[in-house]
C-alpha positions as CSV (number, residue, x, y, z in Angstrom):
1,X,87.0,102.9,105.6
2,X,89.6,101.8,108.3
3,X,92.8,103.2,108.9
4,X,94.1,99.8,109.2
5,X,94.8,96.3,107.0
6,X,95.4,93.0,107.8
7,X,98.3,93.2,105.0
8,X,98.8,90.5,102.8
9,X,102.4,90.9,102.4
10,X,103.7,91.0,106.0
11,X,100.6,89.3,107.4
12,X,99.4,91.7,110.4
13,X,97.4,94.9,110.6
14,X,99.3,97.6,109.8
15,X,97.8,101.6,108.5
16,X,95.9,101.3,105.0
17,X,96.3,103.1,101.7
18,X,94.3,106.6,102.2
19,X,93.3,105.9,98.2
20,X,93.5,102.9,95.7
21,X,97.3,103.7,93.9
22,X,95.6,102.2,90.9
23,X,92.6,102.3,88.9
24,X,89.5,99.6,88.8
25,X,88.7,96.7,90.7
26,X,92.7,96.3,90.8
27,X,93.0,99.2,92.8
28,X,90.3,98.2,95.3
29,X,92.1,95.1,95.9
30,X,94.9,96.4,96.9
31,X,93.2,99.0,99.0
32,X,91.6,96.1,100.7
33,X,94.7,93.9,101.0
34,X,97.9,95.8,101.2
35,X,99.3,98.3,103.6
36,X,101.0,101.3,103.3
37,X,104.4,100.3,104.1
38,X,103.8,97.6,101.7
39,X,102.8,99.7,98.7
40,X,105.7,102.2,99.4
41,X,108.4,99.7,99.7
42,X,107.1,98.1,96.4
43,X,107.2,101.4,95.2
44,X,110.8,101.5,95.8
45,X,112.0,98.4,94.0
46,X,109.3,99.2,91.0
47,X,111.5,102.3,90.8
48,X,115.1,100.8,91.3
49,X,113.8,98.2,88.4
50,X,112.5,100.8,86.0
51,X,115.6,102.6,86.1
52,X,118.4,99.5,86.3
53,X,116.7,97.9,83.3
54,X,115.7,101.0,81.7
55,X,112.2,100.0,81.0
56,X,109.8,101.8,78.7
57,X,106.6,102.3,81.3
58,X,104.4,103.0,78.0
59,X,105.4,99.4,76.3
60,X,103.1,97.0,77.2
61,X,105.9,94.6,77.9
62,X,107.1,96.9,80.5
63,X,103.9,97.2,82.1
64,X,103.2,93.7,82.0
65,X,106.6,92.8,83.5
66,X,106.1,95.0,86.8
67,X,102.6,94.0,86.9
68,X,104.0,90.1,87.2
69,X,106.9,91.7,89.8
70,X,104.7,93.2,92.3
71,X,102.4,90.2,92.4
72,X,105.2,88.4,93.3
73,X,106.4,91.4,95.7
74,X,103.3,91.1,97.8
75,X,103.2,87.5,97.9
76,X,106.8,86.8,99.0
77,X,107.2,85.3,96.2
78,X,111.4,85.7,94.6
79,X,111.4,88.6,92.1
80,X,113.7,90.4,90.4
81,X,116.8,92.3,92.3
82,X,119.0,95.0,90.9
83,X,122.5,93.8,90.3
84,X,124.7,95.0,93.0
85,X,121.8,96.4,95.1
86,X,122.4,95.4,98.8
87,X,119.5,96.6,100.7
88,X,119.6,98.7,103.6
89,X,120.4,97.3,107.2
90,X,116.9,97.0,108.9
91,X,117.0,99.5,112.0
């Protein structure tokens, strides 16, 4: 497997996942299509949305919802922001 992507989120090659962070045919795709950076950035916000609006991860609402956010995460696509979250200054 390479150690590169073409990522689908910021559009160049950039280093791959080492494993699919998800299992199936889901996880492969994102494997195939999302880099590392990427997935740990959306990792981030998944987190900062799970605890702001204290969602239940074993509701299938809950699932559902961040399933619909990251789509939209990785196709730059507006999503859902954290009231009062101001993102760190890019250095």
């Amino acid at each position: 497997m390479s150690t590169t992507v073409f990522c689908q989120k910021y559009q160049k090659d950039l280093p791959a996942l080492t494993i699919p962070p998800l299992p199936g045919q889901r996880g492969q795709e994102l494997v195939k299509n999302i880099s590392k950076q990427a997935w740990d950035e959306w990792m981030e916000h998944q987190t900062r949305l799970i605890n702001e609006k204290r969602l239940k991860v074993f509701q299938p609402e809950a699932r559902e919802y961040l399933q619909e956010q990251m789509k939209k995460f990785f196709n730059n696509e507006e999503l859902d922001q954290i009231e009062g979250y101001v993102p760190p200054e890019k250095k």
